[in-house]
C-alpha positions as CSV (number, residue, x, y, z in Angstrom):
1,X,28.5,2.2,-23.9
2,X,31.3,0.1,-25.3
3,X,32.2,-3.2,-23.6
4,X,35.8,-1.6,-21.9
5,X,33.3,1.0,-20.3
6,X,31.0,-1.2,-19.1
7,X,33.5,-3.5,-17.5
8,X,34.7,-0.4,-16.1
9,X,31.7,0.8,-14.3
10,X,30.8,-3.1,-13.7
11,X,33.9,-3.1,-11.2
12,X,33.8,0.8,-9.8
13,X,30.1,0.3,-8.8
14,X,30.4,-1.9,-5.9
15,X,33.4,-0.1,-4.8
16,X,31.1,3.3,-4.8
17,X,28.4,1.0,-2.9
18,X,31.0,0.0,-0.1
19,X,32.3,3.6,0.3
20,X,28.5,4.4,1.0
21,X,26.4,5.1,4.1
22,X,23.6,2.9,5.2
23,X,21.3,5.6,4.5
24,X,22.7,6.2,1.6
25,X,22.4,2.5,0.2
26,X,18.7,2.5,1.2
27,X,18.1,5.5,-0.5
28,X,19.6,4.4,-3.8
29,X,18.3,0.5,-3.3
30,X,14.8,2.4,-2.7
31,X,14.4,4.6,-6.3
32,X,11.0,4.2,-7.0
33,X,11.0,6.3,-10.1
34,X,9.3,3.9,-12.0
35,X,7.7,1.8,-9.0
36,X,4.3,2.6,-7.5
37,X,3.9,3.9,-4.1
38,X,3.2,0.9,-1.7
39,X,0.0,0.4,0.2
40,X,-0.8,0.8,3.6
41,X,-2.8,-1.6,5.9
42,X,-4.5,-1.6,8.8
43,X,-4.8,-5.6,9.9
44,X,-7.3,-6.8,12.9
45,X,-4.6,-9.6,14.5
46,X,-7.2,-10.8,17.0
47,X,-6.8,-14.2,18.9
48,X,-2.5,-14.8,19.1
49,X,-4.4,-18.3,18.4
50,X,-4.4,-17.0,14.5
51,X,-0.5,-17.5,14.2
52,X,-1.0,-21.3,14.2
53,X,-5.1,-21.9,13.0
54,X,-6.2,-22.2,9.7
55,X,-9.6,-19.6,9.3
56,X,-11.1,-17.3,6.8
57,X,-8.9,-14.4,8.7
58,X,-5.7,-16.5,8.2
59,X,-6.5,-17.0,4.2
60,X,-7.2,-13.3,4.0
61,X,-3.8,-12.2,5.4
62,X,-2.7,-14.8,2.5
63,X,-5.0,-13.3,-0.4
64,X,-3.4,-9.7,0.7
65,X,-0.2,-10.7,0.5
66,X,-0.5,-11.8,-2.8
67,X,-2.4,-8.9,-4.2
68,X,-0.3,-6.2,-3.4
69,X,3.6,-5.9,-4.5
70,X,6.3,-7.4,-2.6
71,X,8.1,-5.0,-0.3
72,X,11.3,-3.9,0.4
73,X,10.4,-3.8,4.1
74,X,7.8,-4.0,6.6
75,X,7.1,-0.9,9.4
76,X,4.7,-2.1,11.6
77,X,2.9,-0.1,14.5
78,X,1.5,-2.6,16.9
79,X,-1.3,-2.2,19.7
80,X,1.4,-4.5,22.0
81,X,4.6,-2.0,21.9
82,X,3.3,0.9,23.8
83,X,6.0,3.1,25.6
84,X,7.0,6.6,27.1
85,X,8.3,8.3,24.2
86,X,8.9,7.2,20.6
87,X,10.8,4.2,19.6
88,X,11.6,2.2,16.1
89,X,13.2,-1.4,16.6
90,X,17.1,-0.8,15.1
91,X,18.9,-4.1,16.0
92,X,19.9,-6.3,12.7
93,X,17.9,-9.5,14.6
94,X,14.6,-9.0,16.3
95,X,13.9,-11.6,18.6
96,X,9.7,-13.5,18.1
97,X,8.0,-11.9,21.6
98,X,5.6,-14.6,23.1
99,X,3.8,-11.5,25.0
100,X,0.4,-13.3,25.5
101,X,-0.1,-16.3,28.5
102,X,-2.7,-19.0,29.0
103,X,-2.3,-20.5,25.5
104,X,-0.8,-23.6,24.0
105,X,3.1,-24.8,24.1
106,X,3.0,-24.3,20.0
107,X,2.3,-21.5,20.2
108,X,5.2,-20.1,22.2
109,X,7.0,-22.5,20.1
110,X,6.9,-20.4,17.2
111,X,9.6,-18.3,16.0
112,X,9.3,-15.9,13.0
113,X,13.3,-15.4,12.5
114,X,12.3,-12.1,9.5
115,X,15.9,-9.7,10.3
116,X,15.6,-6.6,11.4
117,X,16.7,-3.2,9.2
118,X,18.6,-0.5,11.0
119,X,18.9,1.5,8.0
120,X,14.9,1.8,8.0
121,X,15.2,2.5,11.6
122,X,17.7,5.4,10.7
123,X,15.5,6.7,8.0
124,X,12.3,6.5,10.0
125,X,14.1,8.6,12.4
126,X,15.2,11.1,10.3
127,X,11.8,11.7,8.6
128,X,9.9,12.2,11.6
129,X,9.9,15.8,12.7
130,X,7.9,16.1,15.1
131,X,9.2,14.0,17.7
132,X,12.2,13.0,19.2
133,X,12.3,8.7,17.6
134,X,14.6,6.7,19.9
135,X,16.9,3.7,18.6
136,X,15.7,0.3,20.5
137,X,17.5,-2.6,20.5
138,X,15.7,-4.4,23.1
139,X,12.4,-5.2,22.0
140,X,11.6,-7.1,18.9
141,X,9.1,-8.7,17.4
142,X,6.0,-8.5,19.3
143,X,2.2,-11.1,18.5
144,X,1.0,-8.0,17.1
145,X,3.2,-7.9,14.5
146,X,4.2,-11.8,13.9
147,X,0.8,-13.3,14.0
148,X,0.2,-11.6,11.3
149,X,3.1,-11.3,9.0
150,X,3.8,-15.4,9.5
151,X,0.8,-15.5,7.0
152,X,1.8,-12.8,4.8
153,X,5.8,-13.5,4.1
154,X,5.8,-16.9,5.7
155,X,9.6,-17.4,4.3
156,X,10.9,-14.3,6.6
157,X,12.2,-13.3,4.0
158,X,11.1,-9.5,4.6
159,X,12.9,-6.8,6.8
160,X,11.0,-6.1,9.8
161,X,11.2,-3.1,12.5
162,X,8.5,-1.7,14.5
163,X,7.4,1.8,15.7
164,X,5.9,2.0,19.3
165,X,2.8,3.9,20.1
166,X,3.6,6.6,22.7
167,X,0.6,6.1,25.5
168,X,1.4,9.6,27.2
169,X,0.1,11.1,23.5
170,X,-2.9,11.7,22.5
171,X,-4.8,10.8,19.0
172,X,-4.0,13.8,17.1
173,X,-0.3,13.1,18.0
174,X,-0.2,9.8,16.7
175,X,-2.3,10.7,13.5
176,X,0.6,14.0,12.7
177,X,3.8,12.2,13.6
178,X,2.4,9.2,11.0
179,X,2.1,11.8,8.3
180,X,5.9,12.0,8.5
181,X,6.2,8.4,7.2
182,X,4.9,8.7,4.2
183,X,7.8,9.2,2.0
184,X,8.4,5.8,3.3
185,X,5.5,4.6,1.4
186,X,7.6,5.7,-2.2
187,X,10.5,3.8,-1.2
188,X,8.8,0.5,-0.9
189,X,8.2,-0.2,2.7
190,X,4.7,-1.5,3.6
191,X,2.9,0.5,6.6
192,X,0.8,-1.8,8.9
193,X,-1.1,-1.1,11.6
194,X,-1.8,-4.2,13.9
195,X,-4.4,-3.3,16.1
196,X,-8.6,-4.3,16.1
197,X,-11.2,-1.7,15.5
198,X,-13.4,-2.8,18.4
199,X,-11.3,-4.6,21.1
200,X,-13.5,-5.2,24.1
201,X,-12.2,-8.2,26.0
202,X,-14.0,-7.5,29.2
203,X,-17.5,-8.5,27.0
204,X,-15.8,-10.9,24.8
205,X,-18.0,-14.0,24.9
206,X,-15.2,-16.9,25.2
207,X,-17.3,-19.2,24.0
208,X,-18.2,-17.9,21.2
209,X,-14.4,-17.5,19.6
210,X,-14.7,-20.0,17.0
211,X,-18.3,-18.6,15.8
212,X,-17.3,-16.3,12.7
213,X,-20.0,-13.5,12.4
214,X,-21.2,-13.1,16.2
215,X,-21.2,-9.6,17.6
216,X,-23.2,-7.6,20.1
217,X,-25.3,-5.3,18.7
218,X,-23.4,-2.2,20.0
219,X,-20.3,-4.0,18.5
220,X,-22.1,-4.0,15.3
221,X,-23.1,-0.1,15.2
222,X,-19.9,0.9,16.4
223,X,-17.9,-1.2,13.5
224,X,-20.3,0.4,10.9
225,X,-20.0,3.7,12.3
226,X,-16.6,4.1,12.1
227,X,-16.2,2.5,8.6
228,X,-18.3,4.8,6.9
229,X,-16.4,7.4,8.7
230,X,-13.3,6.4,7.1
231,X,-15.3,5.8,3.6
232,X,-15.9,9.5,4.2
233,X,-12.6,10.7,4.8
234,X,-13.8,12.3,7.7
235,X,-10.5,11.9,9.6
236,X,-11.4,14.2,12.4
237,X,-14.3,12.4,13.9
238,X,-12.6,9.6,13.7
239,X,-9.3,11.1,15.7
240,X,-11.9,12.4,18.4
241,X,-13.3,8.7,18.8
242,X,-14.2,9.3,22.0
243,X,-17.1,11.8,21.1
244,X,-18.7,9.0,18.7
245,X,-21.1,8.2,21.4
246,X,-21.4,5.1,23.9
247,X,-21.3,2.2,21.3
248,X,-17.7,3.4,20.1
249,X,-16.6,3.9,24.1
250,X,-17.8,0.0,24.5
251,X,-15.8,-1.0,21.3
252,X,-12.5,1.0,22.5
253,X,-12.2,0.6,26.3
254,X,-8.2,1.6,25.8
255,X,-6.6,2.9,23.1
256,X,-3.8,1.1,22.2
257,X,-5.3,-1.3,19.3
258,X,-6.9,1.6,17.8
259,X,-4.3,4.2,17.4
260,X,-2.7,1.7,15.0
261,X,-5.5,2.5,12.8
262,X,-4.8,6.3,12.6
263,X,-0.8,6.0,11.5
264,X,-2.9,4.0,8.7
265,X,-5.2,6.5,8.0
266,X,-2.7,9.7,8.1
267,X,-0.8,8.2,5.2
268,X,-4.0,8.1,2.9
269,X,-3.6,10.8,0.0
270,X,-6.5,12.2,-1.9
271,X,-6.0,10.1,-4.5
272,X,-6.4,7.3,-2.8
273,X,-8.7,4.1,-2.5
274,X,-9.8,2.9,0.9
275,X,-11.3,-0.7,1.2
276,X,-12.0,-3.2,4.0
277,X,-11.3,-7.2,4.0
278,X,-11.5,-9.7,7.4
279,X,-14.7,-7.9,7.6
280,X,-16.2,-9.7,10.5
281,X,-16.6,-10.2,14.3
282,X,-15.7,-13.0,16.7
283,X,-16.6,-13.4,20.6
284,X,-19.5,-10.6,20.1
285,X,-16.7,-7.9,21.3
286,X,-14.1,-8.1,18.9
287,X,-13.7,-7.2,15.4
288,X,-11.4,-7.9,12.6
289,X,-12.1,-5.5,10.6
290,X,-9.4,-4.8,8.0
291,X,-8.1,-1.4,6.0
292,X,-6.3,-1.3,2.6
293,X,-4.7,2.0,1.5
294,X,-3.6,2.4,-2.3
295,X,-3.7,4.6,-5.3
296,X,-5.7,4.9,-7.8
């Protein structure tokens, strides 16, 4: 290309940019030709207390941020967004959710200002097939999601919108409509899942928060079982939780911080390595057990 050309093309491309669609500009901002497909994560969030503590869960968040490639944007499905229907956050500034009571005044004093992305929004709707995905612009940013990804992109500097779980569904619905998302995957969004594998707080021993490593023994068996079932790829089981006997009923009371976990696990491919960090229990009832997603 001679140097008239380029200067040509130089000026005509953001004129073609402007005179594209949203969609458009995310598709052609999101050519990952030569870019590996992102990973997927399933993060234990735990105490809201982790937004503002330094612990070994805190420096893990860290560590994973820095050991997988930056995103374009961030889709997370949290356990505290559950609603009638389907729903993706499209306004251009989520507002920080203090969705939690009984804790400190810094902790509500914390704002993660990350902007929103209704062109993800868009294209999440458009993938999804199988249900109807409404357009909010009320919601936000939930603990769920910020607790977390204040340690991972502490600068904000990283699109945000989140995809409610539909409580009138049932697993396998949650586990098929997340299949649809995994084109997302290719164009550089990271998929979370903010949730905990076992979430008892009826049995959570409150004095025991700070003790790193405590679990009930029915905690314990339940965690193990269901990471070997995921080391096995042995998906159904795992979507029919509740016939995995009375250890997994203890460690999943409700549903809602588990299902995050299946949108995680619908987007694994064959190819694909599954590994765990934040690997331990706190208050005997809860666990923090963490999922990574990648390829080979």
């Amino acid at each position: 290309m001679n140097r008239r050309s380029f200067l040509g093309s130089a000026i005509l491309f953001p004129l073609a940019i402007m005179a594209m669609s949203n969609k458009e500009i995310f598709e052609l901002l999101s050519d990952t030709e030569n870019n590996n497909t992102m990973p997927a994560l399933f993060v234990g969030h735990g105490n809201p207390m982790n937004a503002i503590e330094e612990n070994e869960f805190v420096t893990g968040f860290r560590n994973m941020a820095a050991a997988i490639p930056k995103p374009r944007a961030v889709l997370c499905i949290s356990a505290h967004w559950e609603t009638k229907g389907s729903f993706v956050t499209a306004m251009p500034i989520p507002k920080t959710i203090h969705d939690f009571g009984g804790f400190p005044q810094s902790l509500f004093d914390v704002q993660y200002p990350a902007k929103g992305s209704p062109v993800l929004a868009d294209e999440t709707k458009s993938l999804v097939k199988k249900a109807e995905i409404g357009l909010d612009n009320q919601w936000g940013l939930d603990h769920g999601c910020w607790s977390v990804l204040k340690h991972f992109y502490p600068q904000a500097n990283i699109p945000i919108v989140q995809l409610s779980l539909d409580y009138s569904q049932p697993p396998q619905y949650h586990y098929e409509l997340a299949k649809e998302l995994y084109q997302l995957r290719k164009k550089g969004v990271l998929i979370i899942g903010s949730g905990n594998l076992v979430h008892n707080l009826g049995k959570i021993d409150w004095t025991n928060m700070n003790k790193i490593g405590f679990a009930y023994d029915w905690a314990t068996i339940a965690n193990e079982k269901m990471k070997n079932l995921m080391l096995a790829n042995d998906h159904k089981q795992l979507i029919n939780y509740r016939s995995l006997g009375r250890e997994v009923e203890l460690a999943i009371p409700s549903p809602e911080h588990y299902l995050p976990l299946l949108y995680v696990l619908a987007l694994k491919q064959e190819n694909e390595n599954l590994s765990f960090f934040n690997d331990k229990a706190v208050g005997g009832s809860l666990t923090m057990t963490s999922v990574k997603i990648e390829s080979v």
